[in-house]
Phi, psi and omega in degrees: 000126177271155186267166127257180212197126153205140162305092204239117187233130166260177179217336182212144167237134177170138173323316175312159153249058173259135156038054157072038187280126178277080180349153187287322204290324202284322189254321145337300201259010165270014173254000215228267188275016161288308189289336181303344186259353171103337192305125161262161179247151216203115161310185176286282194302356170285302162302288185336278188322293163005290205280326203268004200004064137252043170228190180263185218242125171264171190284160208286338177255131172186171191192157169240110174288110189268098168227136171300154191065319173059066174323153162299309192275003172287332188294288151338317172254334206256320177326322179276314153325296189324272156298349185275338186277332182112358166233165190255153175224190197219127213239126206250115213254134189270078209275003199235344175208038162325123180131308177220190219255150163303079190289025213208344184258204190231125179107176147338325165326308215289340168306336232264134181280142165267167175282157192285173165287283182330319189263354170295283207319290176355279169305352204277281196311004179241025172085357176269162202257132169238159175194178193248151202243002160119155165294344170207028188052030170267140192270143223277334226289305209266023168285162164285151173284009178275318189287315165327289178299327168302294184301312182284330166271316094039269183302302187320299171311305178322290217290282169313329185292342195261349164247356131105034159197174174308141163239107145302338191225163200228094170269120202302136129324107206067348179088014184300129168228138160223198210281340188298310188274356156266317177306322185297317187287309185320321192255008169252012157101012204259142162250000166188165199207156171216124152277194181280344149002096209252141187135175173283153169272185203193127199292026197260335185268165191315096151004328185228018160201076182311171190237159167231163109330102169251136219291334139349312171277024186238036195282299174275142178304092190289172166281174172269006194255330194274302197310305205281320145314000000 
């Protein structure tokens, strides 16, 4: 059965505007009408298996709710949306600094609390999907390869020893990819990864540098006739 498939990647649900934050009201009512259209959510290893078809056959409609960083405050704004609408998304964890503040961004940003290793397991045990956002968020194209190997191998481990299962999927830090730097994640063991690559998926492309939706154009409130586009 063919799908339609989109990637939708966030980074805050908050009134503010830090590090690309998406109103609550706002993100409520692209959860309101995706269930009105039928849309189900579905992890990033859930499509990979899809695309690569070892996996079972997905519902025809379906999309992945993406967030970079994994923010503290997600547990509190996006999380309760989350559940009231009916999906699970997939919270891509910075493994090297569970916990502590967002050193990478600029600005008031740089306060902003990340989650705990307790509140991964959390999220884990309600069915969302974790994965990893690199060991110390640095973007990959321009490492040496020991460091290169380290943010990918490295982080996928921290992670599993603190949720006590496999992590498979990979979101790039900034979202930097090159072809070298997909070769890598494949051989630290990941089956799939996304940059910033923009579009629907599609079975022709690479596992490992999946295309997204970025949730910036979802800022403002749409019709249900554009949502359904």
């Amino acid at each position: 059965m063919k799908i339609r498939a989109s990637i939708f990647y966030f980074h805050r649900v908050a009134g503010d505007n830090l590090e690309a934050a998406v109103p609550a009201e706002v993100f409520a009512e692209h959860l309101r009408l995706w269930r009105a259209l039928g849309v189900q959510s579905v992890s990033q290893e859930q499509l990979a298996r899809h695309l690569d078809g070892s996996g079972p056959p997905l519902p025809p409609r379906v999309i992945n709710i993406s967030f970079d960083d994994c923010y503290a405050d997600l547990l509190d704004r996006a999380l309760p949306l989350l559940e009231e609408f009916g999906f699970k998304a997939s919270f891509f964890a910075v493994a090297g600094h569970l916990g502590r503040k967002s050193f990478w961004s600029q600005g008031a940003a740089r306060e902003l609390d990340l989650m705990s290793a307790g509140q991964l397991r959390q999220l884990a045990a309600q069915g969302h999907e974790i994965g990893s956002h690199g060991l110390n968020h640095r973007s990959l194209t321009w490492l040496p390869l020991d460091e290169l190997w380290a943010e990918l191998s490295d982080s996928r481990q921290v992670l599993e020893q603190v949720l006590g299962r496999s992590v498979t999927t990979l979101a790039y830090p900034f979202g930097d990819v090159s072809p070298w730097v997909a070769q890598a994640a494949e051989a630290a063991g990941y089956r799939a990864a996304r940059g910033l690559r923009r579009g629907n998926l599609h079975s022709r492309q690479s596992l490992f540098d999946l295309s997204v939706i970025n949730s910036m154009r979802l800022r403002d409130r749409v019709s249900l006739r554009k949502m359904a586009h």
